[in-house]
N, C-alpha and C positions, 0 to 999 in steps of 0.2 A: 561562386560566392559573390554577393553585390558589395559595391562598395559599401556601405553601413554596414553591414555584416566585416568586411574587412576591419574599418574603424573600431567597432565595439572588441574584435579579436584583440586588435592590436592594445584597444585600452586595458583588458583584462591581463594580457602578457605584463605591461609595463605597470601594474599594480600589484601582478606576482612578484616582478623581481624588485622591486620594492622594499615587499617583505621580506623577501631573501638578503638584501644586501641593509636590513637593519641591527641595531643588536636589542640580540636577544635577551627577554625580560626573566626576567628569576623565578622562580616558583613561585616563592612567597610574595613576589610583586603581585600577582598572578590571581594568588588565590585572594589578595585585600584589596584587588581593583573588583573580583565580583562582590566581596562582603561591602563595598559600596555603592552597588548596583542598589543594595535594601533602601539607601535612603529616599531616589525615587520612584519605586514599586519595591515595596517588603511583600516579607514571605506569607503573612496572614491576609494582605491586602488577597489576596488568588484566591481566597473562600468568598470573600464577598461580592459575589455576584449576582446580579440584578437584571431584567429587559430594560435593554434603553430606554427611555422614554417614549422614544420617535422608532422604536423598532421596526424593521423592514417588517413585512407580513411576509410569514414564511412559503403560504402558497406562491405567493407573486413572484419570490426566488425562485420556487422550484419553476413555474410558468416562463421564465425568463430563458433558463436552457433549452428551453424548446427546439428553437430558431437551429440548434445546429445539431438536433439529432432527428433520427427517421421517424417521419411523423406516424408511420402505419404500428412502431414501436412503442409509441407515450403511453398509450393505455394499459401497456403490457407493464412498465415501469410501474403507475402507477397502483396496476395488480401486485404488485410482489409488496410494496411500501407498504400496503393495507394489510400485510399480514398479522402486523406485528407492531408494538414501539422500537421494539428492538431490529424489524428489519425497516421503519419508518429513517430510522440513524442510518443504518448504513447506506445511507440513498440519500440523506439531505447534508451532505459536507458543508456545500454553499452556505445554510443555513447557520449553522457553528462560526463557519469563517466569518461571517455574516459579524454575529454577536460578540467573538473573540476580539472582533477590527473594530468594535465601539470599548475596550476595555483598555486597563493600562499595560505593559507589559515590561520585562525584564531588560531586553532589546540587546540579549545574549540569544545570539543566531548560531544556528546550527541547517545542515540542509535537513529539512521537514519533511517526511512522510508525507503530510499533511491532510491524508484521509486514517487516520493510527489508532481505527478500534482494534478491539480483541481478535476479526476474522481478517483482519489483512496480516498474519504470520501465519507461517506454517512450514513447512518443511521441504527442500530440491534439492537436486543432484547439482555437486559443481560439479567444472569442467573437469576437475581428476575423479569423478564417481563418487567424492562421499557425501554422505546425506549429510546435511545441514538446516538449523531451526533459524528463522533470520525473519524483518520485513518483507513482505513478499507484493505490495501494490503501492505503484509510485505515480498514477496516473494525476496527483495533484502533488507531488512534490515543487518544494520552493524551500531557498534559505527562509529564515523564523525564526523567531524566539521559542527556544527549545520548549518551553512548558505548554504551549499549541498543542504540540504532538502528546504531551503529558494529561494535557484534559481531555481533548477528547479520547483518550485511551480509557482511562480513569472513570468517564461517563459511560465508556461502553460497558464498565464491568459493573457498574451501579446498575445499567437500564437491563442487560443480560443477566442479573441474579434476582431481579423481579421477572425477568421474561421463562428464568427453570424454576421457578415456584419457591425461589429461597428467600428466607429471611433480610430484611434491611440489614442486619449485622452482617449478614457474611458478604456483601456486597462492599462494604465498609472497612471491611478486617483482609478482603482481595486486593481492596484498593491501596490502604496500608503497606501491606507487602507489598505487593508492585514498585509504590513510591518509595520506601524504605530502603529497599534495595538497587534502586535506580540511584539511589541518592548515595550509597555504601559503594557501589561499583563506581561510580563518578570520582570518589576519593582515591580510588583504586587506579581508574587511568591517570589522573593526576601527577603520580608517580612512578606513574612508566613510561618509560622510552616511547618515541613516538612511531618506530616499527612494529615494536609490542603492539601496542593498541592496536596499529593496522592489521595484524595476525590474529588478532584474539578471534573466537568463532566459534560458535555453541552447535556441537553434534549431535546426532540423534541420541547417541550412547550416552551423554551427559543428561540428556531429557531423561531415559528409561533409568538412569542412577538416583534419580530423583524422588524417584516412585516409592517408597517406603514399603507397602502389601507384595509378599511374595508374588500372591495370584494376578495383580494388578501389572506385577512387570512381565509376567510372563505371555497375558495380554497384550502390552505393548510388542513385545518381541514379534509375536504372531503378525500383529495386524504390521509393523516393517516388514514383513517375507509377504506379505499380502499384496503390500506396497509397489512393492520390486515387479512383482510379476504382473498387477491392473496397472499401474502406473506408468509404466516406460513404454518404450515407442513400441515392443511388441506386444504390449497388453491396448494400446490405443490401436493398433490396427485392428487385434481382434474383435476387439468392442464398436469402432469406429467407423469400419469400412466392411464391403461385402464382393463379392466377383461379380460382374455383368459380363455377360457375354464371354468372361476368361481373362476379364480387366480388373482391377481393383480400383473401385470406385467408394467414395466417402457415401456412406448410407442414411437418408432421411431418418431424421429424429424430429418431425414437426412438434410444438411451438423452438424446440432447442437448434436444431440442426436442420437445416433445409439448403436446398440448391437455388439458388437465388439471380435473376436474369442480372442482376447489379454486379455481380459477384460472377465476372467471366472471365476464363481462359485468358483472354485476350490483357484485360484489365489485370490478372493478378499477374503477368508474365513482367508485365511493364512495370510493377509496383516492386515484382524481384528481382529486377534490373538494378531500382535506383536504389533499392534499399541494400545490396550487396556492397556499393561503395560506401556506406556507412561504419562496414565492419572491419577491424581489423586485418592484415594483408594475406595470414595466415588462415583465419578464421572463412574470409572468401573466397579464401584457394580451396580452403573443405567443402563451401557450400556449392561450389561449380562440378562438385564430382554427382551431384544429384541431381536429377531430371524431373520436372512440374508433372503431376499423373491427374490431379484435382484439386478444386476448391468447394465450399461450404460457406454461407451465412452459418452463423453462431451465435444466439443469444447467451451474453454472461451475464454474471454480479446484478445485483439489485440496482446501485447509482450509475453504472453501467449502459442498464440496458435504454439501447436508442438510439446509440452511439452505433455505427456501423465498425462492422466485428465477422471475421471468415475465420475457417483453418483451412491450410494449403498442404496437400499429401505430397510429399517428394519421394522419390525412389533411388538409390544408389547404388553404385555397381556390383555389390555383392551379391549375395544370395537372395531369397526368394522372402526374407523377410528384412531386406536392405532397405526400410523406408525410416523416413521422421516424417512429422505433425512439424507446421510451424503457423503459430495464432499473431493474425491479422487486428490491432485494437485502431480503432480512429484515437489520435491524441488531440486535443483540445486547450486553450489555456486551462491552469492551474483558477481552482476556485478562489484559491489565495492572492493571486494577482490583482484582484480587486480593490485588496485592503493592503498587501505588501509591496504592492507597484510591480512592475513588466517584469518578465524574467527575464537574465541576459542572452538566452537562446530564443531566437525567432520564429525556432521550428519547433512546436511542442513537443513532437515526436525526439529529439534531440535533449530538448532537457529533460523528460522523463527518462531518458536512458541512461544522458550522466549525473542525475540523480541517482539511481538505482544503484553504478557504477561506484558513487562515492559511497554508500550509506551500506551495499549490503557487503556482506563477507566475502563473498564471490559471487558471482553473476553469469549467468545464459550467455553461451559461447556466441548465440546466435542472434543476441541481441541487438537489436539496431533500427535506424527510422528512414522513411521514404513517404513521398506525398501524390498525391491522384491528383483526378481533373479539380476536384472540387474540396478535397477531405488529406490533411494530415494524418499520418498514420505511425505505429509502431511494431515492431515483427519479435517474437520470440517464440522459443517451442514448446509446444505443449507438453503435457502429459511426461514430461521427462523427471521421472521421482517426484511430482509436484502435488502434494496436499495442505487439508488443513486438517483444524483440529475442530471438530463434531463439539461444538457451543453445548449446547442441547442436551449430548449424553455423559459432561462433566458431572460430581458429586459436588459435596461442597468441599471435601476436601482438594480434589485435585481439579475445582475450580480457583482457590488459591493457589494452588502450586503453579498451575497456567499464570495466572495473573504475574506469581514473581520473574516467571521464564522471560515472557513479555518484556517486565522494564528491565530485566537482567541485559537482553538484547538493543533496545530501545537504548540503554546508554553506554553501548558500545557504538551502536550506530551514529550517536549525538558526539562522543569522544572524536572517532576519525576525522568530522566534516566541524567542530567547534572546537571551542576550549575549554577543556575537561578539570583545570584548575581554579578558573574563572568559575566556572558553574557551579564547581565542588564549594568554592567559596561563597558565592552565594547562598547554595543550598543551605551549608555546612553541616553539622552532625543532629542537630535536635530535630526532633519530630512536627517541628511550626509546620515545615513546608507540607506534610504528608497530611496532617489535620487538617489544613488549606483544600487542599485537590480534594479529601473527602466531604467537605462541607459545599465545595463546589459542586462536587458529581451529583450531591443528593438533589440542590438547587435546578440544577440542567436537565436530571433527570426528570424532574416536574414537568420543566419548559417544553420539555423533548413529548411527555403524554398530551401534554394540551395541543403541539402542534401535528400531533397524530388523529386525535379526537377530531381537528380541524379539517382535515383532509376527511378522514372517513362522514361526515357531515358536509363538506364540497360534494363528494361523489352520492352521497344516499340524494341530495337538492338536485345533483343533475349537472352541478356546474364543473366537473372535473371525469371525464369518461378513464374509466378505469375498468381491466380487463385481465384473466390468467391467460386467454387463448390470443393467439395472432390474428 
């Protein structure tokens, strides 16, 4: 640790116990310190939103990350973004940050997602086996003004219920619920003990109770036993890897999976060296019982891809099917850094983890950060219970039901790392704030088509090389 890193440790210690050794403010304090947050940003103020004037040009953002991802990638990035408006979003975070950081805000912080569409939750296995629905991508987390995370969510279900051919109203009436219930559960942690909240954690089984259609839940059931068996480390072997010569080797999936001269033996042994001290004492005494067998390049995610990215095959002393998957991401500054100032971790790798750590229910035993010659990085494992939920093949009805599950989680996640009385006061009970986010999403969602039209017009002129293939 360098001394400035000692320094900034020690300032954060001595601003915890601070807080510990003050007294403590009253409920009701609580919730009429945020109903006076309205007088400098109210609740309708959050619909009126507008391009700044002097708006950034949104290609020039995206052209800006360049610099720190793999250039033989960018074209590939900007293949996937050209799908769609809706996959144009989940590829331009910067851009949002971008437009959110010229607005006014709450300046009730909570630690932020801060990439918090519709496809970043979905469902994993915690460390005691049970499936859980939570946050699931923190590679731009950063404390924020909790409603960050609330528009861009809100915008994703605006731009995704035009992207499944539905109606403006139901995009309108997802977002509603969403916010409704975001704002109903915030009342709720409010009044609960602050262990409560920390415990609270939405199961698979509470998703599938959810389901109202006999046939619809018995679907779901299905596709969880589906789950269990593609999804965990011995469905990722079978799918993943192949025998050479009587070895098991990670098997080519070119443009997805490929063996990569960057991506060596050598390189990854070093990377699971320094990245073993990141984890807890217990947790590295487990991972020293497995032996390195392979590595892979991996292309992921749409805003992702560029970013240098492996899976790493380990083997353990068991039996013949004693391995795990653990996924190699480069960490990066947060997008939001830009506009909410540095984050207190040095190492991006480091705050994406306790991010994760504070925000989700439970977290990847195996999670943790380590750095290369030239590139930050974060480790966690794959395929362990880990999915999402198929955008695409929702109705309209259990396109809302999604929507509510979303903020239902989203402010449990904001309760643990903010203050859930504060915000609740804020919010409070009428529906201002929910009208707001919907008049917002529909605005954004415009902004989001013109800045998609943009790019597919870059690339037809020539000026922005764009590609599906590596």
């Amino acid at each position: 640790m360098t001394k400035t890193e000692q320094q900034k440790e020690t300032i954060s210690l001595l601003d915890g116990w601070k807080s510990m050794l003050s007294e403590p403010r009253s409920l009701k304090e609580r919730i009429e310190e945020g109903k006076d947050v309205r007088s400098h940003c109210s609740r309708e103020e959050h619909g009126d939103w507008k391009p700044a004037k002097h708006r950034h040009d949104p290609l020039e953002l995206l052209k800006s990350q360049q610099a720190s991802r793999l250039e033989e990638l960018i074209p590939l990035r900007y293949g996937r973004m050209m799908q769609s408006p809706f996959a144009f979003y989940r590829g331009s975070a910067l851009i949002m940050a971008s437009d959110l950081g010229t607005s006014n805000h709450s300046g009730l912080n909570v630690q932020l997602c801060g990439d918090c569409h519709l496809s970043n939750f979905g469902v994993f296995a915690t460390p005691e086996r049970n499936v859980i629905f939570d946050v699931n991508d923190f590679d731009e987390t950063l404390p924020g003004p909790f409603e960050w995370d609330l528009k861009r969510l809100a915008a994703s279900f605006a731009i995704a219920a035009e992207d499944n051919g539905f109606s403006e109203r139901i995009g309108c009436e997802a977002i509603e619920a969403m916010s409704k219930i975001y704002r109903t559960k915030m009342e709720e942690y409010a009044n609960m003990n602050t262990l409560e909240v920390w415990y609270t954690r939405v199961d698979w089984q509470f998703l599938i109770n959810k389901i109202k259609k006999p046939g619809r839940k018995k679907e779901a059931f299905e596709r969880m036993e589906r789950l269990k068996e593609k999804r965990s480390h011995a469905g990722a072997l079978a799918k993943l890897t192949e025998l050479v010569n009587g070895k098991r080797r990670i098997k080519d999936d070119p443009p997805l999976i490929f063996h990569s001269p960057m991506a060596t033996e050598e390189a990854i042994k070093m990377l699971l060296h320094t990245y073993s001290k990141s984890l807890w004492e217990s947790r590295r005494r487990l991972l020293e019982r497995y032996r390195f067998i392979d590595v892979a390049a991996k292309v992921v995610g749409v805003g992702s891809v560029g970013t240098a990215a492996a899976i790493a095959l380990l083997r353990g002393e068991g039996g013949e099917d004693d391995y795990i998957f653990l996924q190699v991401k480069q960490a990066m500054p947060s997008v939001l850094e830009r506009y909410l100032g540095r984050s207190q971790f040095l190492h991006p790798g480091e705050r994406i983890v306790n991010g994760q750590r504070l925000t989700q229910a439970a977290s990847d035993m195996f999670l943790g950060w380590t750095s290369g010659p030239k590139r930050d990085f974060y480790i966690r494992q794959l395929m362990d219970l880990k999915d999402s939920v198929a955008v695409d093949e929702l109705d309209t009805t259990t396109f809302e039901q999604y929507a509510e599950v979303c903020g239902l989680v989203l402010a449990r996640a904001h309760a643990r790392t903010g203050d859930p009385a504060m915000i609740h006061g804020y919010l409070g009970r009428s529906s201002a704030f929910d009208e707001a986010l919907v008049e917002f999403s529909l605005s954004y969602k415009k902004q989001n088509q013109k800045d998609f039209e943009s790019l597919v017009q870059a690339v037809k002129k020539g000026k922005i090389k764009a590609s599906l293939r590596i």
